[in-house]
C-alpha positions in Angstrom: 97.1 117.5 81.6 98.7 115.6 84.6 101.9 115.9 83.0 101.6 120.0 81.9 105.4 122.1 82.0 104.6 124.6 79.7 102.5 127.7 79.1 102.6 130.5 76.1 102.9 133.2 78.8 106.0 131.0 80.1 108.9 132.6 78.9 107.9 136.0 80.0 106.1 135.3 83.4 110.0 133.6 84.1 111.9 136.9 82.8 109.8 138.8 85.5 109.9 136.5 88.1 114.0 135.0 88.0 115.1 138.2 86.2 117.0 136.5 82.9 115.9 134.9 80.0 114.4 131.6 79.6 115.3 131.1 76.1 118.6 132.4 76.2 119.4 129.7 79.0 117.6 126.6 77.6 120.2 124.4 76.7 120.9 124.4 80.4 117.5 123.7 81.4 117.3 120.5 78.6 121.0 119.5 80.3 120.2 119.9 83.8 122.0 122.7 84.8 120.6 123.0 89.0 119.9 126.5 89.0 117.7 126.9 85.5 115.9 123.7 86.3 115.0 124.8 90.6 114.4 128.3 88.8 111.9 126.7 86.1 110.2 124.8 88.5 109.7 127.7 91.3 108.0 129.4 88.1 105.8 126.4 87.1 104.7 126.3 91.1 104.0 130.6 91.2 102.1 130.3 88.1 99.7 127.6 89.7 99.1 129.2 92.7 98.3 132.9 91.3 97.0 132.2 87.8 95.0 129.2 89.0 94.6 127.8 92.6 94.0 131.8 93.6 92.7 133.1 90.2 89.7 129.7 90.6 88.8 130.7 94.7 88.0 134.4 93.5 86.1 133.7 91.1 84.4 130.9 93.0 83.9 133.9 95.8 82.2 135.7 93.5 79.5 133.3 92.4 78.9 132.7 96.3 80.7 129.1 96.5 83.7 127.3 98.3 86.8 125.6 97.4 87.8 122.3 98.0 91.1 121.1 96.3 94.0 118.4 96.6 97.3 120.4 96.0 98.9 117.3 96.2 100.6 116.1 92.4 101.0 119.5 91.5 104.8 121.3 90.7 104.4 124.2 93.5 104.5 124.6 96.9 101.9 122.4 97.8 101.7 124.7 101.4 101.1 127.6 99.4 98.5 125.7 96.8 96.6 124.0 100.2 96.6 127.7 101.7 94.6 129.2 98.6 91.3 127.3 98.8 88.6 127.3 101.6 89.2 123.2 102.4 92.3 121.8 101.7 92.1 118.4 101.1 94.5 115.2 101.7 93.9 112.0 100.0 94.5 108.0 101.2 95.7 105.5 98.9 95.6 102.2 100.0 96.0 100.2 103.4 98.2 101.0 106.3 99.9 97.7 107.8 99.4 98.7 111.6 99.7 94.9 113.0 96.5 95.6 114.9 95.9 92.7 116.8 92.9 91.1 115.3 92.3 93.1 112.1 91.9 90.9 108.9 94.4 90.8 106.4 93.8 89.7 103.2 97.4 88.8 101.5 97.7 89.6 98.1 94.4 92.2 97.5 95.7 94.8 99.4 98.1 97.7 98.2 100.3 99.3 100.6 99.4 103.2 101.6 101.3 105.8 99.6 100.1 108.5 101.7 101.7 108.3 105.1 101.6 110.5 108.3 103.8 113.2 107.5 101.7 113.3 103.9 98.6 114.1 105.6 99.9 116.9 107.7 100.2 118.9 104.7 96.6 119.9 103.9 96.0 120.4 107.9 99.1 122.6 108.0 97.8 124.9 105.4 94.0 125.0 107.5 95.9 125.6 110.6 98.6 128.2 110.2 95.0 130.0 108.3 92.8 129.4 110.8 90.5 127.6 108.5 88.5 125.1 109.9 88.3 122.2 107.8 90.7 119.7 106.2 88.9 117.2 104.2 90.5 113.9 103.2 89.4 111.6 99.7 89.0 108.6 102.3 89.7 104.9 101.4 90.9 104.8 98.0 91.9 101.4 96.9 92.3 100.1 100.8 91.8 96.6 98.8 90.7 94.7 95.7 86.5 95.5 95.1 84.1 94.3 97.1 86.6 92.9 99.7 86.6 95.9 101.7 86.0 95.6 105.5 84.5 98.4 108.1 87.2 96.8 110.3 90.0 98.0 107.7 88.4 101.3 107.1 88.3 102.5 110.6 92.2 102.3 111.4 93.2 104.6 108.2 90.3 106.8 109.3 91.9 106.7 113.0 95.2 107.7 111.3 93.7 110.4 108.8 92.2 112.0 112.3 95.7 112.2 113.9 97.0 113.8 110.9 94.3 116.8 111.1 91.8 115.0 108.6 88.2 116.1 110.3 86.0 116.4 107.4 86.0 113.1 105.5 84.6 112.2 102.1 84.3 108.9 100.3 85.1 109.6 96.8 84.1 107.9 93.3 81.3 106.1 94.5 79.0 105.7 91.6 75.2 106.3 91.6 73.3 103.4 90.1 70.3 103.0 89.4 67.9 101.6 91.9 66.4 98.6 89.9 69.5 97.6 88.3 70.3 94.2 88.8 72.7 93.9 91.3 75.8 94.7 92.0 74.6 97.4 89.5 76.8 100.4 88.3 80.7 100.0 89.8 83.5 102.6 90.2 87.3 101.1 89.8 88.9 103.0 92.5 87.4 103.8 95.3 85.5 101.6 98.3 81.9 101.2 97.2 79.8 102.5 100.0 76.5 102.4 97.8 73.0 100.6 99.2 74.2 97.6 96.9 77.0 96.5 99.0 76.4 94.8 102.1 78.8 96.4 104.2 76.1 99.1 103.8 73.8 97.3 106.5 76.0 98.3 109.3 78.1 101.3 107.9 75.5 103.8 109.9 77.8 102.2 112.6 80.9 103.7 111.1 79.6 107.1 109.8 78.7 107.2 113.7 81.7 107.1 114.8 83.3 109.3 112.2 80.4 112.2 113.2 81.5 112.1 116.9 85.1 112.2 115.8 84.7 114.8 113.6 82.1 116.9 115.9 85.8 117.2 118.5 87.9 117.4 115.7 86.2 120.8 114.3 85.4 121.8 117.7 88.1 124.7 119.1 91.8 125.4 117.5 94.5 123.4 116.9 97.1 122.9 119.8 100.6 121.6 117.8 103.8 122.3 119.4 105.9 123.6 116.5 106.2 125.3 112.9 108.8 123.4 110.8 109.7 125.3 107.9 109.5 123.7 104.3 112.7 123.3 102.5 110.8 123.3 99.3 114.1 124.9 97.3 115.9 122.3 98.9 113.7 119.7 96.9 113.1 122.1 93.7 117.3 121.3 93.4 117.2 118.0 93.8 116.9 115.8 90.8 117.8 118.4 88.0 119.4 115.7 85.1 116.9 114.3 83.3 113.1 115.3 84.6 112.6 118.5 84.4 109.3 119.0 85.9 109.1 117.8 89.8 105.3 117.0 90.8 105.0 116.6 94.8 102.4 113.3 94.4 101.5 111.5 97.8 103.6 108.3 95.7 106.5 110.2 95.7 107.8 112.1 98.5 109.6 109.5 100.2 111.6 110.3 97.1 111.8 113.4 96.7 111.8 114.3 100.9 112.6 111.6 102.5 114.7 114.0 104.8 112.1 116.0 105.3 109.9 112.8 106.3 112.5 111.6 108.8 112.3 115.1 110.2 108.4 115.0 110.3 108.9 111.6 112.3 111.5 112.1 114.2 109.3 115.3 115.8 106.5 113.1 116.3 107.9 109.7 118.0 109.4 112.0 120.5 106.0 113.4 121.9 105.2 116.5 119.9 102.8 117.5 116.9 103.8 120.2 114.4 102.5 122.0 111.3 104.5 123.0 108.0 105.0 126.3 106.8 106.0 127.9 103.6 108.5 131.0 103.0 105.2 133.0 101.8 103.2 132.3 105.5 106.7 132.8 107.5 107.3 136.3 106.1 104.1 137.2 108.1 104.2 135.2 111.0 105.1 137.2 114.0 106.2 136.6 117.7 103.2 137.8 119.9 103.3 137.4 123.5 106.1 134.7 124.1 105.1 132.3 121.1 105.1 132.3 117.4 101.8 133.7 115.8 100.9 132.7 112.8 98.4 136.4 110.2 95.5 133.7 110.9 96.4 134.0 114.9 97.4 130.5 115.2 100.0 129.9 118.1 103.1 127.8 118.6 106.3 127.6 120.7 108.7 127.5 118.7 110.0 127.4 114.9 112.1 124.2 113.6 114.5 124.4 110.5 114.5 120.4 109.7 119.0 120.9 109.0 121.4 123.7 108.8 121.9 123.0 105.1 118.1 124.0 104.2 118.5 126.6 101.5 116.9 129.5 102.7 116.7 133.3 100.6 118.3 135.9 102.3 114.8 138.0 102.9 113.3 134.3 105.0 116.5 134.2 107.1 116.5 137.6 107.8 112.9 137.3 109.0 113.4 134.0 111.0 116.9 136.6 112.7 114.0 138.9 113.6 112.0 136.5 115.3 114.8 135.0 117.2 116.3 138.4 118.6 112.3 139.3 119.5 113.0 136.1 122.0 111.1 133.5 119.6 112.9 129.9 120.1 114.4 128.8 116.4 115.5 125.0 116.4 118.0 123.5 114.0 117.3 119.8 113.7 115.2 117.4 115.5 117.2 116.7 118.4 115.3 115.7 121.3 117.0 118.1 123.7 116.7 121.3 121.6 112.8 119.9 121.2 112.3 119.7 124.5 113.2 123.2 125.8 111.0 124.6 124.0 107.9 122.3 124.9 106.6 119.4 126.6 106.4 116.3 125.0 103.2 114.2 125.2 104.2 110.8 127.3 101.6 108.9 125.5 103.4 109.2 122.2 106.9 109.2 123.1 106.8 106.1 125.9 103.7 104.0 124.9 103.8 104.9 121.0 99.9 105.9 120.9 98.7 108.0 117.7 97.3 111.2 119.0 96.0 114.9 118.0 95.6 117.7 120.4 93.1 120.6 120.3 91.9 123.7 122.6 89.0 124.8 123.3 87.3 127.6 126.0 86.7 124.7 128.5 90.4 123.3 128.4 92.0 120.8 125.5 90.5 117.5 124.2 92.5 114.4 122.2 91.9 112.0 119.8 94.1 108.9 120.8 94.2 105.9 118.6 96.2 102.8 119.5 97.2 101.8 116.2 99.7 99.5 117.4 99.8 95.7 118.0 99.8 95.3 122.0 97.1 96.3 124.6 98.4 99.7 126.4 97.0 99.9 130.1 99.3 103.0 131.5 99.6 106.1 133.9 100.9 109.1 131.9 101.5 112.6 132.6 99.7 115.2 129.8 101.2 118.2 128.1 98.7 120.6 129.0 97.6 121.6 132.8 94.3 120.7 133.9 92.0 120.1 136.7 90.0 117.5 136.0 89.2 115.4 132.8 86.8 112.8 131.4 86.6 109.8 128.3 84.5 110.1 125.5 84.0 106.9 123.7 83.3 107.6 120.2 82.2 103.9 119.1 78.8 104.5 122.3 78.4 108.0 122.4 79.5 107.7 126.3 81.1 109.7 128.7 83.4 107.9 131.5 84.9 109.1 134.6 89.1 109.2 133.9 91.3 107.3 136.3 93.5 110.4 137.7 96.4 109.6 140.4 98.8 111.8 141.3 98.5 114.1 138.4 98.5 111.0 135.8 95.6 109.6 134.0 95.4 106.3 133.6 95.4 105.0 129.6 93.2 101.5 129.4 93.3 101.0 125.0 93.0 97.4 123.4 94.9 97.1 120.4 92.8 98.9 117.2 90.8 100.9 120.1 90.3 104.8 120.2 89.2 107.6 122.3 88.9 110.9 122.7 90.2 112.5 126.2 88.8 115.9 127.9 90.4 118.2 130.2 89.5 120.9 132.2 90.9 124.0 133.5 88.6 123.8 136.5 87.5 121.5 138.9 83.7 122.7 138.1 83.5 121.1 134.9 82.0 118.1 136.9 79.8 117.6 139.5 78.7 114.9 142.1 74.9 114.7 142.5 73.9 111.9 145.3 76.4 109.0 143.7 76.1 110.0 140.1 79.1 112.1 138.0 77.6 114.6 135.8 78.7 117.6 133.7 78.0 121.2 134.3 74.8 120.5 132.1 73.4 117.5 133.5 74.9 114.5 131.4 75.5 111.3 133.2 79.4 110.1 133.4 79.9 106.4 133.8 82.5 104.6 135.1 84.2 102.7 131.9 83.9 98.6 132.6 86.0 96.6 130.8 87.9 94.5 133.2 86.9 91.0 133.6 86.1 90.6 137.5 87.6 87.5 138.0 89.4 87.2 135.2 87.3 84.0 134.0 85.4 84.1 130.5 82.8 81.5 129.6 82.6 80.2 126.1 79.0 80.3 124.6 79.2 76.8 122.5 77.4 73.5 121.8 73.7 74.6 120.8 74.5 77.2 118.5 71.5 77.4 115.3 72.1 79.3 111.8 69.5 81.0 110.0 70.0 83.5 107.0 67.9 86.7 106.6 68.6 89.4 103.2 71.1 86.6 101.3 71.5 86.2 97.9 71.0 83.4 97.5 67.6 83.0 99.8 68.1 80.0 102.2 65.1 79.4 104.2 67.1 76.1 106.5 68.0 76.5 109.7 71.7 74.9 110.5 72.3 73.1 113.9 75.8 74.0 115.0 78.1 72.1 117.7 80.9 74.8 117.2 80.6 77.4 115.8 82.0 77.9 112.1 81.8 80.8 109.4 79.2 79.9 107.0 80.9 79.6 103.5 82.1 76.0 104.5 78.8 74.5 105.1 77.6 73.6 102.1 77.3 74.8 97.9 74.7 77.7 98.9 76.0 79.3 101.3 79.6 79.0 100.0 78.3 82.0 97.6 76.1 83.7 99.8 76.6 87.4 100.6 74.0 88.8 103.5 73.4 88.4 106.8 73.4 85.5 108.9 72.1 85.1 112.4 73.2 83.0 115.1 71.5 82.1 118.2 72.0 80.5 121.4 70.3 79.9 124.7 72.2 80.6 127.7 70.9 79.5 131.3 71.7 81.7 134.3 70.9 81.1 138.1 70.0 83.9 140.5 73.7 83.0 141.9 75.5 83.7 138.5 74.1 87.3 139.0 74.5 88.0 142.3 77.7 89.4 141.8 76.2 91.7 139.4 74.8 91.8 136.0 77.2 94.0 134.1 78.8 92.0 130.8 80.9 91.9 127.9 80.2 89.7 124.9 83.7 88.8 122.9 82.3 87.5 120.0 86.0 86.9 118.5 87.1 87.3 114.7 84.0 88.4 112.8 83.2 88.3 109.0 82.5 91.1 108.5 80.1 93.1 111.1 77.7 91.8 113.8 74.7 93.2 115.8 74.1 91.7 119.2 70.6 91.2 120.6 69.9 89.8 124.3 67.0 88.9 125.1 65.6 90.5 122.3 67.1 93.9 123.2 69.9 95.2 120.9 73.6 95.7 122.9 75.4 97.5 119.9 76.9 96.7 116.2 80.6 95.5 116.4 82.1 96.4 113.2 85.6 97.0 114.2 88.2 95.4 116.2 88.7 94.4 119.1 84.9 93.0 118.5 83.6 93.4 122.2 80.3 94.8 123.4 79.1 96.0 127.0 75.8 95.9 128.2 74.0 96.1 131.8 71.0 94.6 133.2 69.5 92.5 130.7 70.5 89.1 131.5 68.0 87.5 133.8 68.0 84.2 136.0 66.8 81.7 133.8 67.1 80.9 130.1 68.4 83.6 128.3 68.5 84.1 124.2 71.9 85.6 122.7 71.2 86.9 118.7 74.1 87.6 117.0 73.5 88.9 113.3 76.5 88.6 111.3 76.7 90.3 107.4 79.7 89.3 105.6 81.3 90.5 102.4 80.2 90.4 98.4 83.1 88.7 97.1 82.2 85.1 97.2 78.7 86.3 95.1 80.8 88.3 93.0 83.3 85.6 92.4 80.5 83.3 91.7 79.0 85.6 89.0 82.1 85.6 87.4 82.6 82.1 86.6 78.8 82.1 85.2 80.4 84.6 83.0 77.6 87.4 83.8 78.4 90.7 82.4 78.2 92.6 85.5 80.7 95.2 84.3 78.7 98.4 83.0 80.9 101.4 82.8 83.2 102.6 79.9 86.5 103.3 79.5 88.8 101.8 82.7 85.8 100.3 83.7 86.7 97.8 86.9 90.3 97.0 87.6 92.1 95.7 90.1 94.6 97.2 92.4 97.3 97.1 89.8 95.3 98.8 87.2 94.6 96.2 85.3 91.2 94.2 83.6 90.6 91.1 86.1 88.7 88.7 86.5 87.3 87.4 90.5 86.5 84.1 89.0 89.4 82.8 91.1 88.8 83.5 94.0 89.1 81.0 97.1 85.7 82.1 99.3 86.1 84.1 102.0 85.3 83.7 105.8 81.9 84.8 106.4 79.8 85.2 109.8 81.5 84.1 113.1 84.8 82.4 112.9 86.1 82.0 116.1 84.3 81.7 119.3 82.2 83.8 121.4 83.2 84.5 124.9 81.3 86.2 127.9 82.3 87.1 130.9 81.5 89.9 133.7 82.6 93.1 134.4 83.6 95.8 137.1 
């Protein structure tokens, strides 16, 4: 029951643990009274943790299995709760408004994201300050309405999940179905359907790319955050007494029932640092080893922060955190950003350009993830946290290595809007090695040098002899469409206004040896896309652009003379689902909630205007250095 408050074994299991009768005190627990109620609901939390979260991973010990489990929504500690499985796990619910530049909205299906920053860092604090090694997340629920769901708008939440800890991601509630089932066959109402039957599926390989080589940095080496910030959970078990009794920490609610503990959380992290929560239980044993905090599990950091000087804290904790600081550890009161930064060095690329970022170890140095989630381009010089001797890009879209910009001890930081990257540093200079003209690492791989500056700042716009063909549609169109400029395809005509699959377009571009004599290294802009797009050149595929900012590099394959550019654009269901709707198909299968929309309720798509489909801009190419 989601709403539980009681169990038979209540009354006693609070005389044992408060140390006076429940029953003797309940008029003040039905009035309010802020003592009885923070004292009911610290026994409500212990009894979850020890006669279920812990009582559940012994027994699953036993039987030679693992534990994965969302703490979150539950009246404990959720530290504590996320602490007692193997893979504690954080969950998204709906889309984050970043203001990427380029990134489709789509006003009016889209429900706002309970789960925030500071929400996710609560499972990774729990796998952190235990060493454990993963934090898995339940990953786009209800970004939009059904089968309106873009790769483009699943990438930025991921980006942000990743920044949070998140490095072992799950798409949750997708339904099987089965395989001759006429389409769009069996649907689930809450999550993003990633299932064969949708057509983002063509290109999602694209995107479960890039979240493997995320993910294979993310779990590689130890987490690097700056500080511990103690939970004030009694602080929140106190708040709120009159009227609700039982206090349930759900991702939908802790702006409410934190919210200073959230301005804490972001206050730490717009001025440069990265932290990790920490319950009473896991500060009792932390220690101070070798000039920093250490957590039982071994995990390091520089310092402890108490979020205000009005946190209640039990006698036995602030003795404990009085023994740390007399051992020499550093204990902060508030966020300030002075007190913050004696005690460590704040990341540039955070505080000053406002880039999303997380920071691991590892025996060769450290390595970032970097995200700009923001709406402007960031080309800067900053200074890192962390010493180092040399350092390299990984792109995670590619796959590729590139050779960082370093100057005076600051790397430079080229990200368009919507763009990420991971970053690694090296604690020596042998990391990487010249051999003839070629950058390599220590075990051979080949380091490029990152081109995505327009040489002379000139772009040429691919337009007047454009032709449309559509391959895997529903419904089949075998014409070919002769375009002047090009257009998105759902306002050509009645067919393709309902269509849902891929459409390709093609051109013919004519090149003299003289275009290329100033080299033959490219970008193709191909502008906004509906939905995801595979490049070809001369027959030879450049790369799947699935995700803003939709530009693709390739080298040497352009040749003097006429030259064929295949782009092969696959666009969303809705505008076939829409259509079965108002031919009143019964499409909808399951029992019970069956498909609703973002609000929870029975809805029909009947109503729908069509959507953009294939390439609704322009394309642009132009060279690069």
């Amino acid at each position: 029951m989601a709403d539980a408050d009681y169990t038979p074994d209540l009354f006693a299991e609070f005389k044992s643990r408060r140390g006076y009768s429940l029953e003797e005190h309940f008029d003040k627990l039905v009035d309010g009274d802020q003592k009885v109620v923070a004292d009911y609901r610290e026994t409500l939390g212990d009894l979850l943790l020890e006669n279920f979260t812990q009582t559940w991973t012994a027994w699953a010990h036993r039987h030679g299995a693992v534990t994965r489990n969302q703490a979150h929504g539950s009246p404990a500690n959720l530290i504590d709760c996320y602490s007692a499985v193997d893979i504690p796990e954080i969950e998204g619910f709906g889309l984050t408004d970043f203001k990427i530049k380029g990134l489709r909205t789509d006003s009016g299906m889209t429900r706002k994201n309970d789960s925030d920053f500071s929400m996710y860092k609560w499972a990774s604090s729990a796998a952190h300050i235990n060493g454990k090694p993963f934090t898995s997340s339940e990953t786009f629920t209800w970004l939009t309405e059904h089968f309106r769901t873009s790769l483009s708008q699943m990438k930025p939440d991921m980006d942000l999940m990743f920044c949070g800890g998140v490095n072992h991601a799950f798409f949750h509630g997708t339904a099987y179905s089965p395989k001759d089932d006429t389409w769009p066959g069996w649907k689930f109402y809450a999550s993003v359907d990633m299932s064969p039957t949708n057509t983002i599926w063509r290109d999602a390989p694209y995107l479960m790319q890039y979240i493997t080589r995320c993910q294979s940095f993310l779990q590689w080496g130890k987490p690097d955050n700056d500080f511990l910030v103690y939970l004030p959970v009694r602080d929140m078990w106190n708040k709120q007494s009159k009227g609700k009794r039982l206090m349930q920490f759900a991702i939908h609610t802790m702006d409410k029932l934190a919210p200073e503990f959230v301005k804490a959380i972001d206050q730490i992290d717009s001025r440069g640092y990265d932290c990790d929560y920490i319950s009473e239980r896991y500060l009792m044993t932390t220690g101070y080893v070798d000039g920093m905090l250490q957590t039982a599990a071994g995990t390091r950091y520089k310092a402890l922060v108490i979020p205000d000087s009005h946190n209640i804290i039990t006698p036995a904790v602030r003795r404990h955190i009085d023994s740390l600081r007399a051992q020499g550890a550093q204990i902060i009161v508030g966020t300030d950003a002075a007190s913050l930064s004696k005690a460590a060095k704040a990341e540039e690329m955070k505080a000053r350009l406002g880039l999303r970022m997380i920071r691991r170890s590892n025996p060769q140095g450290h390595h970032y993830f970097i995200a700009n989630l923001s709406p402007r381009d960031i080309n800067d010089k900053v200074s890192l946290a962390v010493d180092y001797k040399n350092a390299l890009w990984f792109d995670p879209m590619n796959g590729r290595r590139y050779r960082a910009d370093i100057t005076n001890g600051k790397i430079t930081i080229d990200l368009r809007s919507g763009e990420s990257m991971i970053l690694e540093t090296f604690d020596n200079h042998d990391a990487l090695k010249m051999t003839g003209d070629t950058l390599q690492t220590a075990d051979g791989e080949v380091i490029y040098y990152r081109k995505d500056a327009p040489l002379d700042g000139k772009a040429r716009l691919l337009k007047g002899n454009w032709q449309l063909r559509f391959t895997e549609s529903v419904p089949a169109i075998s014409r070919t469409y002769q375009l002047e400029n090009l257009q998105s395809w759902e306002t050509l005509d009645d067919s393709t206004r309902t269509l849902m699959g891929t459409g390709v377009y093609e051109c013919k571009l004519r090149l003299t040896r003289q275009d290329l004599q100033d080299g033959n290294d490219w970008a193709i802009d191909l502008g906004d896309v509906r939905e995801s797009a595979r490049v070809y050149v001369n027959d030879r595929f450049v790369g799947c652009a699935w995700a803003v900012p939709y530009v693709l590099q390739f080298s040497d394959i352009f040749h003097a003379g006429v030259n064929t550019i295949r782009i092969e654009v696959t666009n969303l269901p809705a505008n076939r689902i829409s259509q079965l709707d108002r031919e009143g198909y019964p499409w909808r299968k399951m029992e019970e909630i069956n498909v609703v929309n973002i609000n929870y309720k029975k809805t029909s798509y009947a109503d729908w205007k069509p959507m953009p489909s294939g390439l609704n801009s322009h394309v642009l190419l132009y060279r690069v250095k």
